[in-house]
Backbone bond lengths (Angstrom), bond angles and torsions (degrees), N, CA, C in turn:
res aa  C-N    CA-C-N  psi(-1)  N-CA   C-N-CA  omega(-1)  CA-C   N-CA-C  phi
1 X - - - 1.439 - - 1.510 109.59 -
2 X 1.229 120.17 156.51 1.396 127.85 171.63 1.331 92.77 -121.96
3 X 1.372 145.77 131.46 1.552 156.72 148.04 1.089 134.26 -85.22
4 X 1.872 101.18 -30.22 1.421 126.04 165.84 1.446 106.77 -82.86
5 X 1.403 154.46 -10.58 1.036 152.11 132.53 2.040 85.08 126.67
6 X 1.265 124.54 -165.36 1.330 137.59 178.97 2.004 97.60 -120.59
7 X 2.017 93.18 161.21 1.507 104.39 140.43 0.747 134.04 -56.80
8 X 1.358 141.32 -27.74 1.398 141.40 -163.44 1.690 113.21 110.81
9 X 1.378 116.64 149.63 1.835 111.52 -157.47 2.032 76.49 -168.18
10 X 1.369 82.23 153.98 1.330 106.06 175.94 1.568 120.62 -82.45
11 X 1.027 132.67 97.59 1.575 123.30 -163.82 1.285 115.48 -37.79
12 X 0.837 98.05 -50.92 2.177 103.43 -168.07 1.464 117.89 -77.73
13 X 1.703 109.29 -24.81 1.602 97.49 -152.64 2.227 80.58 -133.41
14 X 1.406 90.41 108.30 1.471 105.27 159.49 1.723 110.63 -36.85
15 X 1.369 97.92 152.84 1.320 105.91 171.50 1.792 128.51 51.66
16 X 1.426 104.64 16.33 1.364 118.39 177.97 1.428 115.13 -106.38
17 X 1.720 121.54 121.37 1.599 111.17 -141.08 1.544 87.85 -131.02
18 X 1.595 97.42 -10.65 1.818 88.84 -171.48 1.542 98.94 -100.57
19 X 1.011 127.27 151.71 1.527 131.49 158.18 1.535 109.83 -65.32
20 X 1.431 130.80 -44.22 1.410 126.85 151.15 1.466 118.82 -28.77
21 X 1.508 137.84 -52.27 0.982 123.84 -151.07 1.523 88.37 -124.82
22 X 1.471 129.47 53.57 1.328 140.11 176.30 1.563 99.51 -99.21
23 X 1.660 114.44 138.47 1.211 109.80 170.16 1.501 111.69 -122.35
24 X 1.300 111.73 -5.06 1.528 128.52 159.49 1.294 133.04 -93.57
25 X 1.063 131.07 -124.17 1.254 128.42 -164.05 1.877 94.60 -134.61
26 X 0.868 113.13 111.63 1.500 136.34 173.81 1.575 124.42 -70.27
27 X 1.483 108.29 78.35 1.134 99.94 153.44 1.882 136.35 -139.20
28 X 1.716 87.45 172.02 2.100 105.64 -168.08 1.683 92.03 -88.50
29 X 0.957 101.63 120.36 1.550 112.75 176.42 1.572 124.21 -105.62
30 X 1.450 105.87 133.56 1.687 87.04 176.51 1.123 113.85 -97.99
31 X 1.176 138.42 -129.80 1.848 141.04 -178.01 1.258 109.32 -57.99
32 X 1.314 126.10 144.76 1.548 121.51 175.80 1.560 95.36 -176.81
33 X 1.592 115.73 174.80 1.258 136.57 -176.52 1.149 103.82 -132.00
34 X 1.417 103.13 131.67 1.676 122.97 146.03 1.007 155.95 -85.59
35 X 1.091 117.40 115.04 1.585 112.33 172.96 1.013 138.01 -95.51
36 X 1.702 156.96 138.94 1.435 144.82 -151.18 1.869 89.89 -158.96
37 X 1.835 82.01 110.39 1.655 88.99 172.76 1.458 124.96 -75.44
38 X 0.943 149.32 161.88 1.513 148.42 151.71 1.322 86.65 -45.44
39 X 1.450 161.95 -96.87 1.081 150.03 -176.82 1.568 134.31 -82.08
40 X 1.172 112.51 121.74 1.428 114.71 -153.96 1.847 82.05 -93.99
41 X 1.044 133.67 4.11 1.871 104.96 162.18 1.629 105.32 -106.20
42 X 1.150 113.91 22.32 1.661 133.58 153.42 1.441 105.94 -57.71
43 X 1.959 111.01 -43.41 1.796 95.72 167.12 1.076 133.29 -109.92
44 X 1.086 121.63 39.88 1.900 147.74 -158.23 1.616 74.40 -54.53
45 X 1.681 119.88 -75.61 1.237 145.34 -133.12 2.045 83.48 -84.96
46 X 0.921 146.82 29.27 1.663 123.33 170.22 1.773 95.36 -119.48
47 X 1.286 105.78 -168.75 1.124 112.93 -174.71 1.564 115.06 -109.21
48 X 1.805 107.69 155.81 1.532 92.12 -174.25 1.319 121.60 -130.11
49 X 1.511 105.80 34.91 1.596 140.10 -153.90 1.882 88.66 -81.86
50 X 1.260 120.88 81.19 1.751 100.80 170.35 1.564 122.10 -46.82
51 X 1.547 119.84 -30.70 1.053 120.77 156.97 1.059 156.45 -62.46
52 X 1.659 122.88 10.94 1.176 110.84 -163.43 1.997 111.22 -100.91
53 X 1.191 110.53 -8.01 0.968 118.64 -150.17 1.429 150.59 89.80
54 X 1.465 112.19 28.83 1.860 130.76 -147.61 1.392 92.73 -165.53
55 X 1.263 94.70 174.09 1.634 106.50 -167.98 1.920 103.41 -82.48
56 X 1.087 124.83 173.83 1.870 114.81 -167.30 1.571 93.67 171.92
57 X 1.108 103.65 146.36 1.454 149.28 178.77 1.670 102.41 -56.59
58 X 1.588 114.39 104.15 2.043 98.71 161.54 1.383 93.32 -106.80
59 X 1.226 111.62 169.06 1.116 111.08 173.39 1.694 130.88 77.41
60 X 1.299 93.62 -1.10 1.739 117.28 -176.38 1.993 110.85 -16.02
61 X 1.026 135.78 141.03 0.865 129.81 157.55 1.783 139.34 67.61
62 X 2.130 88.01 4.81 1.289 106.08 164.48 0.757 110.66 -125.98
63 X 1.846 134.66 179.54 1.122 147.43 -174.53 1.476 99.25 -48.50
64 X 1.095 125.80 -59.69 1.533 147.71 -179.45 1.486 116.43 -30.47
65 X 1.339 107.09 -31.14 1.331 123.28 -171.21 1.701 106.51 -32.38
66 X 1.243 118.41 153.60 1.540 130.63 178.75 1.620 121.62 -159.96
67 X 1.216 123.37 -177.99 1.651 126.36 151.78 1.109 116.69 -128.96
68 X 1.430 97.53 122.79 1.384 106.73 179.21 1.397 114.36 -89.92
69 X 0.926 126.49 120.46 2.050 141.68 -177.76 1.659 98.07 -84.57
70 X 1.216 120.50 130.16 1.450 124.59 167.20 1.405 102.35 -87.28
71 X 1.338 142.11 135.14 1.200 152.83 145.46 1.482 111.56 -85.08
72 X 1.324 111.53 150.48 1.890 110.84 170.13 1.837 110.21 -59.12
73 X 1.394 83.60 113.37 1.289 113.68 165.75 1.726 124.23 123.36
74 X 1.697 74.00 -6.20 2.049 90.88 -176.59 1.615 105.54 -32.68
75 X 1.114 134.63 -46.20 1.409 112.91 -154.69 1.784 92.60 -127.68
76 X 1.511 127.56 43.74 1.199 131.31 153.28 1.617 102.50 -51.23
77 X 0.901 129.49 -49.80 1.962 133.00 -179.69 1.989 106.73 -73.39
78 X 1.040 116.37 -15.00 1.317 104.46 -157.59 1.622 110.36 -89.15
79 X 1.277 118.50 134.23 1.221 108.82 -177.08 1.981 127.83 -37.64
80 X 1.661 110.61 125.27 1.544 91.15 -167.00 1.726 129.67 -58.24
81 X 1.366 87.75 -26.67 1.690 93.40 172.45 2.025 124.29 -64.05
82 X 1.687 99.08 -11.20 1.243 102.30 171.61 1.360 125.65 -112.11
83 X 1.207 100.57 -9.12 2.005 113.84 -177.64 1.805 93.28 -89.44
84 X 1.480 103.00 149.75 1.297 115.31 -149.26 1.640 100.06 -72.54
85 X 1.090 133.02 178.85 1.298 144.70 156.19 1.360 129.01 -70.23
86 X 1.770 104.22 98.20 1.472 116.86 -164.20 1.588 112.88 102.53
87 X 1.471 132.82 7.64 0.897 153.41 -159.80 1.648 118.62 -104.13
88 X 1.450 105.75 -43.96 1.624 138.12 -175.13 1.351 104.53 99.91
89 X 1.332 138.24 -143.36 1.371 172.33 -172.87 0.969 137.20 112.81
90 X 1.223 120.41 114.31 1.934 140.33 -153.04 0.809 104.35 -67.73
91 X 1.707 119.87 -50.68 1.787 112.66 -166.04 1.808 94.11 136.12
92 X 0.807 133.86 -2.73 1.637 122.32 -146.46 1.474 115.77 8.87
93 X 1.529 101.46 -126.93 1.497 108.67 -169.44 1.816 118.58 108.75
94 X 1.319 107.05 125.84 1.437 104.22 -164.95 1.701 107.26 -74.92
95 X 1.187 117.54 153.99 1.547 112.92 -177.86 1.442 126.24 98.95
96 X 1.688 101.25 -32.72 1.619 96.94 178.78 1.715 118.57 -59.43
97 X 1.676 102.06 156.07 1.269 92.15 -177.39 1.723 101.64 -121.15
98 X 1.314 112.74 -153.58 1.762 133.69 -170.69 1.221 96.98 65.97
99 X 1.334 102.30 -172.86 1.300 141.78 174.11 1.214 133.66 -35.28
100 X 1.334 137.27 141.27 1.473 129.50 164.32 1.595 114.08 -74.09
101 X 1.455 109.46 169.79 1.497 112.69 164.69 1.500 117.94 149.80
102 X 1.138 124.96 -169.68 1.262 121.25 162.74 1.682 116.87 52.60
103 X 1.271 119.38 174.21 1.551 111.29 179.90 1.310 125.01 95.93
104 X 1.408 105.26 -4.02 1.835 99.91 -170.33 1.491 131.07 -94.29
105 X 1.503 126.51 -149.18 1.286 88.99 167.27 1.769 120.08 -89.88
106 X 1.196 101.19 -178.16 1.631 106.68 -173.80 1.422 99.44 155.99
């Protein structure tokens, strides 16, 4: 689990830390859970929409593969036009600092 949420990671492409050198879809995450199958083409078939509000696929289609669980507040950082409806979204932005929180539904 992460509770404290992440910097931000490139959805699709492991090991990508800058938003510059993102070739997917970029996102700052707040609290969430992971999951890591014994076989990561176990989620060929889920979805890998960080936005929708539901659990989804990072890492789709590599070893890396996982599920990411939104917890309340997951997308307090995420731009508002992309965090779901009823969800919040702060804005992200690389650099900000404090705390996680806030953002969920309500």
């Amino acid at each position: 689990w992460m509770l404290a949420g992440d910097m931000g990671e490139d959805n699709s492409t492991p090991m990508t830390m800058t938003q510059a050198e993102a070739n997917g879809t970029w996102i700052e995450s707040g609290p969430h859970l992971m999951l890591f199958p014994k076989d990561p083409e176990s989620l060929d078939s889920w979805p890998d929409d960080p936005f929708k509000g539901e659990p989804y696929v990072m890492f789709k289609g590599t070893d890396y593969a996982h599920v990411m669980i939104p917890l309340p507040g997951y997308y307090a950082y995420s731009p508002a036009d992309k965090a779901p409806k009823g969800f919040g979204g702060g804005g992200g932005g690389a650099g900000r600092g404090g705390g996680r929180g806030g953002g969920g539904p309500g």
